[in-house]
Z-matrix of the N, CA and C atoms (Angstrom, degrees):
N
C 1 1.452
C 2 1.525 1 109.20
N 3 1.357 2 113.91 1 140.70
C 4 1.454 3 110.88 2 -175.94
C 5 1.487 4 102.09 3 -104.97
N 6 1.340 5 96.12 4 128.95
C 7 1.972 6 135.78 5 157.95
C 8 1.839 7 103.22 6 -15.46
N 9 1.183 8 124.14 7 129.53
C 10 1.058 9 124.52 8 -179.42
C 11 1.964 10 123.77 9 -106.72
N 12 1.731 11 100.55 10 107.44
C 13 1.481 12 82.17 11 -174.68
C 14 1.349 13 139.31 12 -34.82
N 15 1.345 14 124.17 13 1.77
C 16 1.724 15 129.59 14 156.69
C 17 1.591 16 102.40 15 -76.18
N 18 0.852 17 139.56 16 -49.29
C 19 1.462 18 140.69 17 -179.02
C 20 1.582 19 110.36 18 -62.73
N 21 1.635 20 110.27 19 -45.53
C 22 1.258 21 103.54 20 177.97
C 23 1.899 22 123.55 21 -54.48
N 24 1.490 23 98.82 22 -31.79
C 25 1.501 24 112.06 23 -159.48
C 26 1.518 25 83.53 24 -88.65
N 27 1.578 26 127.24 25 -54.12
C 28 1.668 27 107.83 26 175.25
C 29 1.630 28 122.00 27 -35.35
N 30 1.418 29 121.80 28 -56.10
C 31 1.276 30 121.61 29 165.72
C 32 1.519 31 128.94 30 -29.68
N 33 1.390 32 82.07 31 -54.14
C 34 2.031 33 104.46 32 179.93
C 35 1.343 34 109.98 33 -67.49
N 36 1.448 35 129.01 34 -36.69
C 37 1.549 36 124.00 35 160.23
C 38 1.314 37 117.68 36 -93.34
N 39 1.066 38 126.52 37 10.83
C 40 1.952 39 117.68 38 163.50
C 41 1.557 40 93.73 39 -87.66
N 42 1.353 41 117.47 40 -38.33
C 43 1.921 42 106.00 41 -161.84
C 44 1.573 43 81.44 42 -87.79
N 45 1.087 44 154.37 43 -94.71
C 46 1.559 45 177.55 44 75.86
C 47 1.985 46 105.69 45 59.17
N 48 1.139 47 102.77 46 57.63
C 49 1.395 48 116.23 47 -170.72
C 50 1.794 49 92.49 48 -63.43
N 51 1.036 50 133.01 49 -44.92
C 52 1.552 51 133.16 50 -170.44
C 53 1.545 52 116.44 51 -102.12
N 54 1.757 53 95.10 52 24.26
C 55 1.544 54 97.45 53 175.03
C 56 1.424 55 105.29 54 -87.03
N 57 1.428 56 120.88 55 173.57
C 58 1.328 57 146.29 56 -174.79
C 59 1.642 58 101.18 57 -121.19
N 60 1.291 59 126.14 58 90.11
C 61 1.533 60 120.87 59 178.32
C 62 1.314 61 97.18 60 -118.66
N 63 2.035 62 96.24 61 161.11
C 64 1.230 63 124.79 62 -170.56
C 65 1.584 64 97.10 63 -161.29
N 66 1.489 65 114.89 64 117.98
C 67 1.414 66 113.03 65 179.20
C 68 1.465 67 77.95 66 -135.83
N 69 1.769 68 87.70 67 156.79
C 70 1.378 69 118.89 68 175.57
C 71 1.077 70 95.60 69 -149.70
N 72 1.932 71 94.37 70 148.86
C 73 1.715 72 110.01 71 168.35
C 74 1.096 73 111.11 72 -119.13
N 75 1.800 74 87.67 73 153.33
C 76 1.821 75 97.06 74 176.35
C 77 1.165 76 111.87 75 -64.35
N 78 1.663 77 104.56 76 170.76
C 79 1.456 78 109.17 77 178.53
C 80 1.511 79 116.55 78 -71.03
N 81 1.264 80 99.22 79 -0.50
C 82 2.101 81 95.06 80 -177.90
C 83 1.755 82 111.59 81 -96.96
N 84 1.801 83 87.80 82 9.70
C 85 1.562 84 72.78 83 -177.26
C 86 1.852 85 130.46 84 109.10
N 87 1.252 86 88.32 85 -56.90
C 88 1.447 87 112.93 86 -179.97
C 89 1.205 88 122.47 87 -88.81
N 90 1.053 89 127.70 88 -40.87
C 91 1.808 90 134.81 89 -152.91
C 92 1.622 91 97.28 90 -100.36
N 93 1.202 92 130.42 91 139.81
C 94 1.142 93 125.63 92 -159.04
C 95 2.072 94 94.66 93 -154.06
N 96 1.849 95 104.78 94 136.43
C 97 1.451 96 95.53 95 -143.73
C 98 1.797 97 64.65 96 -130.65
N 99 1.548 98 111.27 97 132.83
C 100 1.571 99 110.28 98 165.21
C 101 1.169 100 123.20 99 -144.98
N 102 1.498 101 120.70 100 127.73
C 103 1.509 102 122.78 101 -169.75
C 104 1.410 103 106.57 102 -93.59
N 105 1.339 104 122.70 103 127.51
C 106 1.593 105 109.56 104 -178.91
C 107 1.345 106 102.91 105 -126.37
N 108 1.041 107 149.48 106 137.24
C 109 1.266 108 161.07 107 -173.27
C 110 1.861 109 112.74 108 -136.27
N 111 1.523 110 94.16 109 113.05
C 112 1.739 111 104.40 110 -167.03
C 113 1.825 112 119.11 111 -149.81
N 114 1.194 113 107.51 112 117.57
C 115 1.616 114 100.40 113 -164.24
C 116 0.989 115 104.92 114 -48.52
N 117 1.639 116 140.93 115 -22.59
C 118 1.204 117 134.44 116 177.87
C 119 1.268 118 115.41 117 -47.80
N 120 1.138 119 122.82 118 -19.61
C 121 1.767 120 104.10 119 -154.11
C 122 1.857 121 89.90 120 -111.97
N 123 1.567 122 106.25 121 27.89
C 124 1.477 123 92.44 122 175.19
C 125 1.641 124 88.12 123 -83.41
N 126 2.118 125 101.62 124 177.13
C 127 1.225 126 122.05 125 -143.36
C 128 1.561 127 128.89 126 -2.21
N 129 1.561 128 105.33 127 57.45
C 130 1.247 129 117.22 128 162.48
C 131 1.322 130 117.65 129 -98.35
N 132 1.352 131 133.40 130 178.82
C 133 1.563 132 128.30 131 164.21
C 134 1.299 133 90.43 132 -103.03
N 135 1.796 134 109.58 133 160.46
C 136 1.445 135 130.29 134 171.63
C 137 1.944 136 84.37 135 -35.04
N 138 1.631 137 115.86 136 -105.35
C 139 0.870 138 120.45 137 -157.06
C 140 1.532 139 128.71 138 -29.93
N 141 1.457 140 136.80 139 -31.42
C 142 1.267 141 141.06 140 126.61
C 143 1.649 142 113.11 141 -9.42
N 144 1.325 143 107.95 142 -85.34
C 145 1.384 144 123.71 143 -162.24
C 146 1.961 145 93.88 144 -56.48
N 147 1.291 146 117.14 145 -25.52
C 148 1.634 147 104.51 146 -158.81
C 149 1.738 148 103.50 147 -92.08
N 150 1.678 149 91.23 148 -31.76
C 151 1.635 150 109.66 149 166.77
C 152 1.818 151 106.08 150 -43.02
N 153 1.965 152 116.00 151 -59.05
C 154 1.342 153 100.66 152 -166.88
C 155 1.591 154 114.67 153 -69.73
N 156 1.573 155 112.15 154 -18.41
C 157 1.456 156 98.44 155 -177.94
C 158 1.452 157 121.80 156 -80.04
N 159 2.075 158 100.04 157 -27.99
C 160 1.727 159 92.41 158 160.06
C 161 0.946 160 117.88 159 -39.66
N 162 1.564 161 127.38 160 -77.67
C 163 1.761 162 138.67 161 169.28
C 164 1.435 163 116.19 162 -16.44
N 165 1.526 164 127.52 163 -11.58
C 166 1.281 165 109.85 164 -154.15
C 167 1.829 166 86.43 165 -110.79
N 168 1.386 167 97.38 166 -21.21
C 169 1.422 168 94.74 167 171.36
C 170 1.313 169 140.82 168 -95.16
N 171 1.345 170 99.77 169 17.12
C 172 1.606 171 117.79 170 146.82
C 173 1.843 172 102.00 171 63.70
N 174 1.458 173 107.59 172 47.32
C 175 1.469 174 115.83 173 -177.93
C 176 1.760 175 120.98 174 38.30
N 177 1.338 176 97.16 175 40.24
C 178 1.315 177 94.97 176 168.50
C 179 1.657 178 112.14 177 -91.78
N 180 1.242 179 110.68 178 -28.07
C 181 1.927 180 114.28 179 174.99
C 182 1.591 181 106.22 180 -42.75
N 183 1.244 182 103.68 181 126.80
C 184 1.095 183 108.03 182 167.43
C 185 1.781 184 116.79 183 97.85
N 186 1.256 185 90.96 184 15.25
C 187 1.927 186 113.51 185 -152.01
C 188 1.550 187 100.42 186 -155.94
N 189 1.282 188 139.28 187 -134.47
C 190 1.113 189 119.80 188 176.83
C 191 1.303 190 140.01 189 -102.80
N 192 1.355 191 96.89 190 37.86
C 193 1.560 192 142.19 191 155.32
C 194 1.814 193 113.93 192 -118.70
N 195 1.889 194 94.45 193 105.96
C 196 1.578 195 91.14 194 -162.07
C 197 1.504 196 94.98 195 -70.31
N 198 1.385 197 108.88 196 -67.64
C 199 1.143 198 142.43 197 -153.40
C 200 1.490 199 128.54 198 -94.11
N 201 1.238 200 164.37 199 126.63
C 202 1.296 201 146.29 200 156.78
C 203 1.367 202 118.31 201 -147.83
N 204 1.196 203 128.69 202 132.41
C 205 1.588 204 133.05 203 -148.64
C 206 1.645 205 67.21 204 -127.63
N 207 1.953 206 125.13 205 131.47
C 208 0.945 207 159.67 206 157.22
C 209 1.422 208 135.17 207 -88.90
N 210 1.323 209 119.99 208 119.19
C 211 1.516 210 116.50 209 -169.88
C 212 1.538 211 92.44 210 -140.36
N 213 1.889 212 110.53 211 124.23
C 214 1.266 213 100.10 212 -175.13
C 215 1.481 214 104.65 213 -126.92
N 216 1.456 215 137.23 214 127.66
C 217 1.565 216 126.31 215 -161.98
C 218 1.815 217 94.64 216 -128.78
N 219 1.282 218 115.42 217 141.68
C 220 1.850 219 138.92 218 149.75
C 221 1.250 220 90.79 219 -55.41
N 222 1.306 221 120.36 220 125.55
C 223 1.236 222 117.51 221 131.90
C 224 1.149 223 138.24 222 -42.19
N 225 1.182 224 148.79 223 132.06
C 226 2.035 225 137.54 224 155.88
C 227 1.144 226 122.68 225 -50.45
């Protein structure tokens, strides 16, 4: 059964309590596209910052979370 973008964004605010999320799904259902924006991930590198939102999803990627195309922004 596939992971429901309400579940995804719960994840994203239990680890990332002062994030700003927005996930969207593809039209097939499966593929799931999320912009998260969180002061945390200032002086991080991309890969850092993409590392904590993997982590936030508690190894479901790849499981019942097929798919997720990642966009991670600093706030100003």
């Amino acid at each position: 059964m596939a992971m429901a973008g309400t579940e995804i964004e719960r994840l994203f605010k239990v680890a990332l309590p002062d994030a700003h999320v927005v996930v969207d799904l593809a039209n097939d259902g499966d593929h799931y596209a999320a912009r998260v924006t969180c002061a945390a991930f200032k002086g991080k590198s991309r890969v850092q910052q993409h590392t904590m939102v993997y982590e936030a999803l508690q190894g479901h990627v790849g499981g019942a979370l097929h798919a997720l195309a990642l966009e991670t922004i600093v706030p100003k």
